[in-house]
C-alpha positions, 0 to 999 in steps of 0.5 A, a space after each residue: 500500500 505504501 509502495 502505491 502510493 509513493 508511485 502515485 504521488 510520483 506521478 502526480 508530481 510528473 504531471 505538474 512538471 513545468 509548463 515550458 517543458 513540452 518540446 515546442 515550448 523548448 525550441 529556440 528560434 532560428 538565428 538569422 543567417 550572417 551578413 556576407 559581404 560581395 566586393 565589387 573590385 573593377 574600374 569605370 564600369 563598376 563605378 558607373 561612370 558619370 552616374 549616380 551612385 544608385 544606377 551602378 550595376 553593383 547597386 542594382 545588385 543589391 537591390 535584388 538581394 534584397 527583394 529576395 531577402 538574401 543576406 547579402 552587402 554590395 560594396 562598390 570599389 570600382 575606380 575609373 581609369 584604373 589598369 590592372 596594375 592600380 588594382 594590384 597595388 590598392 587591393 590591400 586596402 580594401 581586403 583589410 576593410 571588411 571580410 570577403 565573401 565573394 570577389 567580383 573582379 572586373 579589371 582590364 579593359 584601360 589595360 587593353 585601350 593602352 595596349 599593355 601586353 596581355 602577358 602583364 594584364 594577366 600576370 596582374 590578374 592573377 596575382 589580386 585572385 592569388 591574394 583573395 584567396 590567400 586572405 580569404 580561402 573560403 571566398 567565391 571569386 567571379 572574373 568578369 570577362 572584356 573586350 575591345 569596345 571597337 574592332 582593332 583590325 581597322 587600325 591596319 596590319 594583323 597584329 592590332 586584331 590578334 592583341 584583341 583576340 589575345 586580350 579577349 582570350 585570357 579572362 576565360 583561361 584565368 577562370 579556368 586555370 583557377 577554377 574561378 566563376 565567369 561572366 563571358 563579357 561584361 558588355 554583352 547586349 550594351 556594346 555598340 547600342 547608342 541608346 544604352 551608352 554615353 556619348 562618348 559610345 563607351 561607358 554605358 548610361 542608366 539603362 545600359 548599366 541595368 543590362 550590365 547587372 543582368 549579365 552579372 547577375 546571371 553568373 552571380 545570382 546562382 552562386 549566392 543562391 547555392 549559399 545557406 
């Protein structure tokens, strides 16, 4: 009789156990996912020449990651006139300003309109992918792929027209060889399109930029979408 009795005590007092002990009141809520940043790292097209900061196509990047609540942070490190040997010797800097979660590299195209050979742009190149990954082994690079905004063979003789298809060849051999993520061509779509340019015919305007960000976005959009 003692015995059933201290059994049922034991499992009135079992019963009446705290409230917050069921499994649904134990769960604790999902933490937000963490902020990754994206770096932007090119020249003029990157910056947006002559626009506002808003129209840059790695601002309208930004805006698509957050209309579709990815967490993720543009961040525009674009630098007009600068050659692959400008962003070699600023990468540095901007590697030690925040922690990089994907590279968007778009660099070559003044290398190319001052005809530097292709040996040096590539040597530079290679080298800023060498020190993301060395900084940030983890980090996704993208390598944005140029040409010539004008046929180079006009200018007489064959070796103008080869330099073009040498300079337009080693983007995609750097992707490639390092296994990086690649835009075939930066322009595609704005080149030659008056409406979408400048006057100057080069840099593209507001609705050209647009076109610029699609064209990213088709290579970088599954990349961070792959991400947790």
């Amino acid at each position: 009789m003692r015995q059933l009795l201290i059994l049922s005590l034991s499992l009135l007092l079992f019963a009446c156990g705290p409230a917050d002990s069921s499994p649904a009141q134990r769960r604790q809520p999902a933490a937000p996912p963490r902020m990754q940043n994206i770096i932007f790292f090119g020249n003029s097209l990157t910056a947006g020449y002559q626009l506002r900061a808003s129209e840059s196509f790695p601002s309208l990047i930004q805006e698509r990651l957050d209309s579709l609540k990815l967490p993720y942070k543009a961040f525009n490190y674009g630098v007009s006139g600068e050659t692959t040997a400008g962003g070699r010797q600023r990468l540095p800097s901007v590697l030690a300003r925040q922690p990089v979660d994907v590279f968007v590299l778009e660099l070559g195209a003044n290398d190319g309109l001052r005809g530097i050979p292709v040996r040096e742009t590539t040597q530079n190149l290679q080298f800023i992918i060498d020190q993301v990954k060395l900084k940030y082994p983890q980090a996704r690079i993208v390598l944005v792929g140029l040409e010539f905004p004008f046929d180079l063979s006009v200018l007489g003789g064959h070796q103008y027209g080869r330099y073009a298809a040498e300079f337009k060849a080693l983007f995609r051999t750097l992707a490639e060889k390092n296994s990086v993520a690649f835009v075939p061509f930066l322009l595609q779509g704005v080149l030659g399109q008056r409406q979408l340019n400048l006057p100057d015919g080069v840099h593209p305007n507001a609705a050209g930029q647009k076109i610029l960000a699609n064209n990213v976005w088709a290579v970088l959009g599954p990349l961070v979408n792959d991400q947790p």
